[in-house]
PAZAPA-4460 file (N, C-alpha, C; in steps of 0.05 Angstrom, whole numbers, plus 32768, in hexadecimal, padded with zeros to 4 digits):
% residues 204
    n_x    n_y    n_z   ca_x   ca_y   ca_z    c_x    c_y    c_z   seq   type   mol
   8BDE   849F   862C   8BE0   84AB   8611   8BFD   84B3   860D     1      X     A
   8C0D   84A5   85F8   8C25   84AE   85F2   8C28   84CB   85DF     2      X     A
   8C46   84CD   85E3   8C43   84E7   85D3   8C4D   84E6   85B9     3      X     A
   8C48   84C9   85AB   8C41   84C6   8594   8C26   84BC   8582     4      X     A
   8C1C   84BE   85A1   8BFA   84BE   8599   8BF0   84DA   8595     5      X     A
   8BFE   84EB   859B   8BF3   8506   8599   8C06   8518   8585     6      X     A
   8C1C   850B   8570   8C26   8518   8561   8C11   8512   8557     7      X     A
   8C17   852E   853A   8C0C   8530   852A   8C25   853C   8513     8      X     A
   8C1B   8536   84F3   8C2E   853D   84E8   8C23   854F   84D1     9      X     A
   8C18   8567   84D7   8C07   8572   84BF   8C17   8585   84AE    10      X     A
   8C13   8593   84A4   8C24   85AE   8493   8C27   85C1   84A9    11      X     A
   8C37   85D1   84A4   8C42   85EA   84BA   8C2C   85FA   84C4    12      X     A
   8C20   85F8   84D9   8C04   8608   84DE   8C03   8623   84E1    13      X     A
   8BFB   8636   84DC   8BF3   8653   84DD   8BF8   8657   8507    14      X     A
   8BF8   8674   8504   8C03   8671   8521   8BF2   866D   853E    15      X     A
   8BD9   8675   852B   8BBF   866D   853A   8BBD   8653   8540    16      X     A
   8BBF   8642   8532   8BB7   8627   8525   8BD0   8618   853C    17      X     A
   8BE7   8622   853E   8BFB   861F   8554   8BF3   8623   856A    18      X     A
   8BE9   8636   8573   8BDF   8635   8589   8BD0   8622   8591    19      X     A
   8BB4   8623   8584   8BA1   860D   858A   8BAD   85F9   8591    20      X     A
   8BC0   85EB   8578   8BCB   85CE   8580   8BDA   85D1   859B    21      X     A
   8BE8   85E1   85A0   8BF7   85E0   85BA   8BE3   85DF   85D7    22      X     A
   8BD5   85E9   85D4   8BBA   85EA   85E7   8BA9   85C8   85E1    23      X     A
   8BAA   85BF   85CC   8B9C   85A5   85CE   8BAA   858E   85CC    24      X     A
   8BC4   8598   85CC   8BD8   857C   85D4   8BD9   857C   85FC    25      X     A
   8BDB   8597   85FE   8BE7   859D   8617   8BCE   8594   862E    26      X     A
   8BB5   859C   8620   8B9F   8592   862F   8B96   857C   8633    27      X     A
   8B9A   8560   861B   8BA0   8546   861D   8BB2   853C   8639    28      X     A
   8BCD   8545   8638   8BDD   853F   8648   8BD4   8543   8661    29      X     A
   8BCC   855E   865E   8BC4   856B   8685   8BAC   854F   8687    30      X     A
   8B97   854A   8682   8B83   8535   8683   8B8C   8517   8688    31      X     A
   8BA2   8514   867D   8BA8   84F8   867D   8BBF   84F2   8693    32      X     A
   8BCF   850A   869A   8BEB   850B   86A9   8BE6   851E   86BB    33      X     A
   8BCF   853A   86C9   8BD0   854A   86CE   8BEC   8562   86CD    34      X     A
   8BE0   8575   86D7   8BF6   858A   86D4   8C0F   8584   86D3    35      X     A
   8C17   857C   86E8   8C33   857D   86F2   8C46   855E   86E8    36      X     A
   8C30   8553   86D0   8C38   8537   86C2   8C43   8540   869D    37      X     A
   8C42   8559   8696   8C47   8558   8680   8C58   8573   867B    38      X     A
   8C71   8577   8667   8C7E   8587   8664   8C78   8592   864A    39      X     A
   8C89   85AC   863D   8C86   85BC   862B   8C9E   85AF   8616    40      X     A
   8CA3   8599   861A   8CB1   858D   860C   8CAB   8576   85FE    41      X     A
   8C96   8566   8619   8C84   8557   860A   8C6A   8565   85F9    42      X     A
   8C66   8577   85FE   8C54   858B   85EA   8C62   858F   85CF    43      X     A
   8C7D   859F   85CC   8C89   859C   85B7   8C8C   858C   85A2    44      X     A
   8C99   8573   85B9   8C93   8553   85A8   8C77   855A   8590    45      X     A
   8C62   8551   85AE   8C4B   854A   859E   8C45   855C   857B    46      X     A
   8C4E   8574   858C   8C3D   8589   8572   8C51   8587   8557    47      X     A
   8C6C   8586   8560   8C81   8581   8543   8C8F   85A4   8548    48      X     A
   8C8D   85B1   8560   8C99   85C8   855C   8CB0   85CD   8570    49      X     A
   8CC4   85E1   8572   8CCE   85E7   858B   8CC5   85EE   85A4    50      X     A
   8CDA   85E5   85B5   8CC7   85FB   85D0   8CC1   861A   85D4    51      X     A
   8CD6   8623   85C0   8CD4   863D   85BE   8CBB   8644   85B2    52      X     A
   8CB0   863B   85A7   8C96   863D   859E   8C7D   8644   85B4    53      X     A
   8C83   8628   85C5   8C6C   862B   85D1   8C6B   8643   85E7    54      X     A
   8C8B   8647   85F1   8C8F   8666   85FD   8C8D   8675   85EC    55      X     A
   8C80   867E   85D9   8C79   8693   85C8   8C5D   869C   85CC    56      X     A
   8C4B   867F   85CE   8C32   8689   85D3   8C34   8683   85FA    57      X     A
   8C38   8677   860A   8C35   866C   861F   8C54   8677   8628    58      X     A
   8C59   868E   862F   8C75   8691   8643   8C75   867A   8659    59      X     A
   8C65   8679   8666   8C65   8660   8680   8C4B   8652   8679    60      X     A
   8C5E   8635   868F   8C42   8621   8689   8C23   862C   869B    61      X     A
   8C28   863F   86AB   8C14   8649   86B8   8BFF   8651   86A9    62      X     A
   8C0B   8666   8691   8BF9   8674   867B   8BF0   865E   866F    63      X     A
   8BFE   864A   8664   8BEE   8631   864E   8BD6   8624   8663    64      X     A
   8BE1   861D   8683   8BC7   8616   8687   8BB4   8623   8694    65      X     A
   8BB7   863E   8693   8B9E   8652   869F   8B97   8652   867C    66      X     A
   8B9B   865F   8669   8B90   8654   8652   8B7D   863C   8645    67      X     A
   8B87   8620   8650   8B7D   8609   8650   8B60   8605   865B    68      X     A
   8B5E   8612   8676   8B4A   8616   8684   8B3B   8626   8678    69      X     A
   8B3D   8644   8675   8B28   8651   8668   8B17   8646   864E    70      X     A
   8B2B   863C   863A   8B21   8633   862B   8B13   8618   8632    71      X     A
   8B10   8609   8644   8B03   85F2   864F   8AE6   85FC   8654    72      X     A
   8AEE   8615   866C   8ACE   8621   8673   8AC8   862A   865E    73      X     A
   8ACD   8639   864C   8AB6   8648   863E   8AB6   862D   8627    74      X     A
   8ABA   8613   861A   8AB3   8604   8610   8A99   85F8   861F    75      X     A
   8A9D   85F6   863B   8A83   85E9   8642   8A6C   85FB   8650    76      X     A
   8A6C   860D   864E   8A5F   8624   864A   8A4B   8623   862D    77      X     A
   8A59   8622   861B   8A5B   8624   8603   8A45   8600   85FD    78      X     A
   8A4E   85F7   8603   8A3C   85D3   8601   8A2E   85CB   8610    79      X     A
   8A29   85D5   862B   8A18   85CA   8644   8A00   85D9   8640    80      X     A
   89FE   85F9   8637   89EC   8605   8634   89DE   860F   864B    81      X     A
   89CB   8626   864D   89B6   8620   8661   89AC   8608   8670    82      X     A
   89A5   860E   8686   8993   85F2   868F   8973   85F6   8689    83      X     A
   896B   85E5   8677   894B   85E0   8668   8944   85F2   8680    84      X     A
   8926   85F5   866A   890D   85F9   867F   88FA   85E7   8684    85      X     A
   88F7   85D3   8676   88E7   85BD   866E   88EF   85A5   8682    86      X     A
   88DA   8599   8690   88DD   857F   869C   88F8   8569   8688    87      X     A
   88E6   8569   8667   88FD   8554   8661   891B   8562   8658    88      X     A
   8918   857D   8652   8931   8589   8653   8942   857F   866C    89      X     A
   8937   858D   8680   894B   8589   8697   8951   8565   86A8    90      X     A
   8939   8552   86A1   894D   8540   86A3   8960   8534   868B    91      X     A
   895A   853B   8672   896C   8536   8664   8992   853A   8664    92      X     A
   898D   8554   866D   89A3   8565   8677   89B0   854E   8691    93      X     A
   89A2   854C   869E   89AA   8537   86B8   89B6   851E   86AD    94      X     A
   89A2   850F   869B   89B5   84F7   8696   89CA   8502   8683    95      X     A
   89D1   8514   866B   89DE   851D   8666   89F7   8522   8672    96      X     A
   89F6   8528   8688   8A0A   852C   86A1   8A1A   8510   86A4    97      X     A
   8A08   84FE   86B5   8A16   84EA   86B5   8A1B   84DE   86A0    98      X     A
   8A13   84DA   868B   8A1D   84CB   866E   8A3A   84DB   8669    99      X     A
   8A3A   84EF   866C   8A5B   84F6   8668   8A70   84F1   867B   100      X     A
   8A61   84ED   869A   8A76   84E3   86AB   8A7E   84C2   86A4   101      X     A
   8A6B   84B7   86A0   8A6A   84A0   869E   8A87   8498   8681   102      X     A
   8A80   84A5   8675   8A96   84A7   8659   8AB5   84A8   866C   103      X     A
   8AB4   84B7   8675   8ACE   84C1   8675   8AD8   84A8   8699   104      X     A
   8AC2   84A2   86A5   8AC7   8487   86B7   8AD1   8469   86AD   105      X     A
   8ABC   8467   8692   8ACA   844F   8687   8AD5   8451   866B   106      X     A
   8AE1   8465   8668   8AF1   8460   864C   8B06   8474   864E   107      X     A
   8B16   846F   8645   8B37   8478   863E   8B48   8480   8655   108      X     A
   8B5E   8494   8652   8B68   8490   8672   8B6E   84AF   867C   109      X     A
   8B5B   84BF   8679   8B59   84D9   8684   8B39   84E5   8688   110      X     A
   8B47   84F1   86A5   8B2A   84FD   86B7   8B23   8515   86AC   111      X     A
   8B11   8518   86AD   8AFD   8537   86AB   8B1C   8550   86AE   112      X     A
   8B08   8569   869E   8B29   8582   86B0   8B1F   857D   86CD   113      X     A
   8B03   8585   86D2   8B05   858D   86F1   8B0E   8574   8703   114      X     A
   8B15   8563   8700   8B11   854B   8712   8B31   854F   8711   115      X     A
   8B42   854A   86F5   8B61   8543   86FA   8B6D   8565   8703   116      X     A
   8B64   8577   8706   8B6A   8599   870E   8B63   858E   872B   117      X     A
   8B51   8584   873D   8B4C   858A   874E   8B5E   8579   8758   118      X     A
   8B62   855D   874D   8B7C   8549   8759   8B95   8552   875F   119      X     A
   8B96   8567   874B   8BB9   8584   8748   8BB1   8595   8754   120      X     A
   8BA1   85A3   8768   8B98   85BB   8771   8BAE   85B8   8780   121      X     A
   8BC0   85B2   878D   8BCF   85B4   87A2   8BEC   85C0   8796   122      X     A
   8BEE   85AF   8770   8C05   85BA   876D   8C01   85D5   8754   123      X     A
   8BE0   85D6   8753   8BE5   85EA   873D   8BEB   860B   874C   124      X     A
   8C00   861B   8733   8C02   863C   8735   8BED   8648   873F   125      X     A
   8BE4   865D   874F   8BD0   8671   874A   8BC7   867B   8736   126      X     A
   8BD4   8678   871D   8BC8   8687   8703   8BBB   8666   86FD   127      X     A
   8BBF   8657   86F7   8BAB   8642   86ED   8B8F   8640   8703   128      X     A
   8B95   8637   871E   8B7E   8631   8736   8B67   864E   8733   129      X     A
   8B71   8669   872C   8B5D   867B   8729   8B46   8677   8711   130      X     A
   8B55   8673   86FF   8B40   8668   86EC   8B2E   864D   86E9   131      X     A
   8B3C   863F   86F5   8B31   8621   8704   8B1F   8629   8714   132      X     A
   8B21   8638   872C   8B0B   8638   8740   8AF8   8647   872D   133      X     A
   8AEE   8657   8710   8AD8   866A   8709   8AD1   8653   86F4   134      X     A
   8AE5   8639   86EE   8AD8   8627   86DF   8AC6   8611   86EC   135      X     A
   8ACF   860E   870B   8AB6   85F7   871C   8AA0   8613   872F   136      X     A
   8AA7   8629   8730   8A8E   8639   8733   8A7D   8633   8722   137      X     A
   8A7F   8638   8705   8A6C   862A   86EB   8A5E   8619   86F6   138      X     A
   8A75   860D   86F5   8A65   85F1   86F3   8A54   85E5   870A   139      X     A
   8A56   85F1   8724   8A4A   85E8   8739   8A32   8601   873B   140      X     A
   8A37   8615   872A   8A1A   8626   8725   8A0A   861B   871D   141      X     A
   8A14   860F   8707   89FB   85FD   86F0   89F8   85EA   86F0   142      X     A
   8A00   85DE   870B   89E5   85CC   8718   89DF   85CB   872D   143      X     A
   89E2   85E5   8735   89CC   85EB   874D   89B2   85F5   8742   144      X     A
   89BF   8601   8725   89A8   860F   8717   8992   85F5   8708   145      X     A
   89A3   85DE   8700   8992   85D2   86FC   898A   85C1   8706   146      X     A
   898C   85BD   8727   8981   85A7   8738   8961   85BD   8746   147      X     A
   8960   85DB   8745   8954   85E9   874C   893D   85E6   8734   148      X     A
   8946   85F4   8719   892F   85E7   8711   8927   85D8   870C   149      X     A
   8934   85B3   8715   8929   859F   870A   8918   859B   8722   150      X     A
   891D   85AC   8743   8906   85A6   8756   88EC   85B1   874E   151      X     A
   88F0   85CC   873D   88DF   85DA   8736   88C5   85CD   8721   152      X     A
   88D9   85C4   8715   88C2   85B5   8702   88C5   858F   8705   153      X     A
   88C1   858C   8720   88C0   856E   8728   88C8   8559   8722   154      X     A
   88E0   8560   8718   88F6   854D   8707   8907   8548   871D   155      X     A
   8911   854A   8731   891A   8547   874D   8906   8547   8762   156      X     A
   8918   8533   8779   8907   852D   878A   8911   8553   87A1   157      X     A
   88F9   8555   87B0   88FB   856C   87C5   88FA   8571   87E4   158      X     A
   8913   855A   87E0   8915   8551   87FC   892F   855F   8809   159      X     A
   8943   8569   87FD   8954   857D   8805   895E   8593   87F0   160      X     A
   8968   85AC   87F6   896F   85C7   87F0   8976   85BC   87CF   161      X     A
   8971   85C6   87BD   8984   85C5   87A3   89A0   85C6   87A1   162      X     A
   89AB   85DB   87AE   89C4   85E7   87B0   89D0   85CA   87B5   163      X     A
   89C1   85BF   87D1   89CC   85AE   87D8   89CC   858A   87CC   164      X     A
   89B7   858D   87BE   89B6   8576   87B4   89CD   8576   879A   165      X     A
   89CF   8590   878C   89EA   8592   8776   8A00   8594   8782   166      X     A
   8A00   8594   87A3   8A25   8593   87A2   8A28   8571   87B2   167      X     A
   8A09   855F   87B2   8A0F   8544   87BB   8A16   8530   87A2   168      X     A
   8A05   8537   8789   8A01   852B   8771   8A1F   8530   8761   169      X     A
   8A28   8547   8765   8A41   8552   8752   8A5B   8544   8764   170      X     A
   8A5B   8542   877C   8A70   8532   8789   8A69   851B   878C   171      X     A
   8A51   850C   878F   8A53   84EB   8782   8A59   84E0   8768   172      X     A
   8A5B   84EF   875C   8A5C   84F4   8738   8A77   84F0   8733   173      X     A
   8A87   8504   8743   8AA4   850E   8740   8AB9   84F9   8745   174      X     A
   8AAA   84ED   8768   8AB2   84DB   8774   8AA9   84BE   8764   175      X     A
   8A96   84AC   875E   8A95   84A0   8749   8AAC   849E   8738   176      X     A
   8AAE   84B0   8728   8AC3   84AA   8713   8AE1   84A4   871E   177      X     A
   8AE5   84B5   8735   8AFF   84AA   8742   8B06   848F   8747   178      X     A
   8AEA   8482   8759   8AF0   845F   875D   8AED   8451   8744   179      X     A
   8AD7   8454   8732   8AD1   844B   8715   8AF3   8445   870D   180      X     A
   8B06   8460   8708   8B13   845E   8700   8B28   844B   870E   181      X     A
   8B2D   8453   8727   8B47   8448   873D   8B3C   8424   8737   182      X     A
   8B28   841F   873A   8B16   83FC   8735   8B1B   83F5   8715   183      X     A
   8B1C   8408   8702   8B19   83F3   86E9   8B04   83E6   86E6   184      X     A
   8AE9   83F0   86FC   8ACF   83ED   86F3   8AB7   83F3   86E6   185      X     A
   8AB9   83F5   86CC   8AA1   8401   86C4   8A88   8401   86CC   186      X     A
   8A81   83ED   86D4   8A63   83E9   86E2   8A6B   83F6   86F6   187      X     A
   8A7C   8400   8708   8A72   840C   8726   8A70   841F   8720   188      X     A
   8A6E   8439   8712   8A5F   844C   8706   8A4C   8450   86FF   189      X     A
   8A3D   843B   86F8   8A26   8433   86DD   8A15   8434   86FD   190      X     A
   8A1D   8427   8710   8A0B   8419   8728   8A09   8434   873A   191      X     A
   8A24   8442   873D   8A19   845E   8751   8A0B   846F   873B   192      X     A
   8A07   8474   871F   89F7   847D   8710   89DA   847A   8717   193      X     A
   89D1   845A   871B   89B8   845A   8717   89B0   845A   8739   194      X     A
   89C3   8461   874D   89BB   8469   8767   89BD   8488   8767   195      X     A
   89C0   8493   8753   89C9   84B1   8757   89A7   84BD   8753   196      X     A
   89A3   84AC   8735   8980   84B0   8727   8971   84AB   873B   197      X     A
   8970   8494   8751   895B   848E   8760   895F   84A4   8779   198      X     A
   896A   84A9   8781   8976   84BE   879C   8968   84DE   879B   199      X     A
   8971   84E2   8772   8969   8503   876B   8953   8506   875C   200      X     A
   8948   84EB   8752   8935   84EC   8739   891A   84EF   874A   201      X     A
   8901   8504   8744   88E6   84FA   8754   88DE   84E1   8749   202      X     A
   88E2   84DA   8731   88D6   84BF   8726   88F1   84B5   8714   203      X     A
   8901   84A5   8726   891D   8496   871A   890B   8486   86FF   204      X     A
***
């Protein structure tokens, strides 16, 4: 994604309205280039403002991307919802899951936050990685939570621990999209998908 794919040329935005954009140019980039692939200058570019700007709301790039993150978790907080109580609730939720990995394996050219954060864990600040690690807590809660009750109501097979079956399904998942992507294979996703259903599903 160039950073004339992500200008935009609108009327002078309110300061709020500044912010946001600076947070959703900047979050594009982190996804497509990770952290340590995009500057406050290519942000500038994109948005049509100075850099002094973006140090107005964001003194350091640490704050824009511990910012980026929060607002990541509480969006999917916000869209993932509870995990059902209902048999077809909670496998819905399941394929649900993989239908969005699957998106982001074969189309366009940026990974999940958690997947391209965890590829930069080595080079991100402590103020970004603290909010990172309470954004894959989330997320590896809620689906322990919902591999537990999909044993509960026989939507999973009960052949090992929940806990543990959500931290085998969420790292074949994760992993998946990595070779998917590194191959330029769409189908080799599509194929550990429908070995993921037969492995976790009581009735694939």
């Amino acid at each position: 994604m160039s950073i004339e794919t992500l200008r935009r040329d609108p009327p002078a935005p309110e300061e709020g309205d500044t912010r946001q954009r600076i947070m959703d140019v900047a979050e594009q980039l982190l996804l497509q280039r990770g952290y340590a692939g995009f500057s406050y200058q290519d942000i500038a570019e994109a948005v049509g403002i100075r850099k002094a700007s973006i140090h107005h709301h964001f003194p350091a790039k640490e704050d824009l991307g511990a910012a980026i993150v929060r607002r990541a978790r509480a969006r999917l907080l916000d869209t993932r919802g509870p995990v059902g109580d209902t048999p077809a609730q909670i496998q819905h939720q399941f394929d649900r899951y993989l239908r969005f990995f699957e998106k982001i394996a074969t189309q366009g050219d940026k990974l999940c936050l958690g997947g391209r954060l965890s590829a930069d864990l080595a080079v991100l600040p402590e103020a970004v990685r603290d909010p990172f690690r309470d954004f894959t807590t989330d997320h590896g809660g809620w689906l322990a939570k919902l591999f537990e009750a999909g044993q509960k109501h026989g939507v999973f097979r009960r052949d090992a621990e929940p806990a543990d079956q959500a931290l085998m399904f969420g790292a074949a998942v994760q992993g998946a999209v990595q070779v998917a992507r590194s191959r330029g294979d769409a189908e080799f996703f599509r194929r550990i998908a429908r070995q993921l259903r037969q492995q976790f599903l009581a009735t694939p």
